[in-house]
C-alpha positions, 0 to 999 in steps of 0.5 A: 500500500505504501509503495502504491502511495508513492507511486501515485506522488511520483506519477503526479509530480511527473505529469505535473511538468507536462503541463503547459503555461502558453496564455490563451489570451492575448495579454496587451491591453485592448480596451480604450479609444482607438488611437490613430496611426500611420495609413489610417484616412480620417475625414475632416469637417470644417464647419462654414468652410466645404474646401477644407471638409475632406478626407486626408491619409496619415502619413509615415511622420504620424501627421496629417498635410492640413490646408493652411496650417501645414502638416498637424500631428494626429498619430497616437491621438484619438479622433477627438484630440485630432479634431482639437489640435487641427481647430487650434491650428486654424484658430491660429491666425486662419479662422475665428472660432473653427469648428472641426469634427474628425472621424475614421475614413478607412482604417490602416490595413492588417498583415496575414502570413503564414500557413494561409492561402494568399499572406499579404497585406488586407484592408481592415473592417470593424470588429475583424477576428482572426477567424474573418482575416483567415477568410478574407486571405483565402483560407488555411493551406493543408498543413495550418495549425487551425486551432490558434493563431499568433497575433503582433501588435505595436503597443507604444513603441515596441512589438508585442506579441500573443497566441490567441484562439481564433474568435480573437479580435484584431486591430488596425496594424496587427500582424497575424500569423498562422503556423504550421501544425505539427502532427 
C-alpha cells in the first residue's frame, strides 16, 4: 500500500511538468479609444468652410498635410484630440472660432502570413477576428495549425506579441500569423 502511495506522488509530480503555461489570451491591453496611426484616412469637417471638409491619409511622420496650417500631428491621438489640435491650428491666425469634427475614413490595413492561402497585406473592417482575416486571405493551406493563431501588435513603441484562439479580435496594424501544425 505504501509503495502504491508513492507511486501515485511520483506519477503526479511527473505529469505535473507536462503541463503547459502558453496564455490563451492575448495579454496587451485592448480596451480604450482607438488611437490613430500611420495609413489610417480620417475625414475632416470644417464647419462654414466645404474646401477644407475632406478626407486626408496619415502619413509615415504620424501627421496629417492640413490646408493652411501645414502638416498637424494626429498619430497616437484619438479622433477627438485630432479634431482639437487641427481647430487650434486654424484658430491660429486662419479662422475665428473653427469648428472641426474628425472621424475614421478607412482604417490602416492588417498583415496575414503564414500557413494561409494568399499572406499579404488586407484592408481592415470593424470588429475583424482572426477567424474573418483567415477568410478574407483565402483560407488555411493543408498543413495550418487551425486551432490558434499568433497575433503582433505595436503597443507604444515596441512589438508585442500573443497566441490567441481564433474568435480573437484584431486591430488596425496587427500582424497575424498562422503556423504550421505539427502532427
Amino acid at each position: 500500500m505504501r509503495w502504491l502511495s508513492v507511486f501515485v506522488i511520483a506519477l503526479s509530480l511527473s505529469l505535473a511538468g507536462c503541463a503547459t503555461t502558453r496564455p490563451s489570451v492575448y495579454l496587451v491591453e485592448t480596451n480604450g479609444p482607438y488611437q490613430l496611426d500611420t495609413g489610417d484616412v480620417v475625414r475632416v469637417t470644417v464647419y462654414g468652410d466645404a474646401e477644407l471638409s475632406r478626407s486626408y491619409k496619415i502619413d509615415d511622420n504620424g501627421a496629417i498635410a492640413f490646408p493652411l496650417v501645414g502638416s498637424v500631428k494626429v498619430r497616437g491621438g484619438t479622433t477627438e484630440q485630432a479634431a482639437g489640435r487641427l481647430a487650434t491650428a486654424l484658430a491660429n491666425g486662419y479662422m475665428r472660432n473653427p469648428d472641426v469634427a474628425v472621424e475614421i475614413d478607412q482604417y490602416r490595413p492588417f498583415f496575414i502570413q503564414g500557413e494561409v492561402r494568399t499572406a499579404g497585406q488586407f484592408p481592415y473592417a470593424y470588429g475583424m477576428s482572426v477567424r474573418a482575416a483567415i477568410s478574407t486571405a483565402g483560407g488555411f493551406t493543408d498543413t495550418a495549425d487551425r486551432g490558434r493563431a499568433i497575433v503582433y501588435r505595436r503597443q507604444g513603441n515596441e512589438m508585442v506579441k500573443g497566441t490567441v484562439d481564433l474568435d480573437f479580435l484584431i486591430h488596425p496594424g496587427d500582424t497575424v500569423v498562422i503556423q504550421e501544425r505539427w502532427f
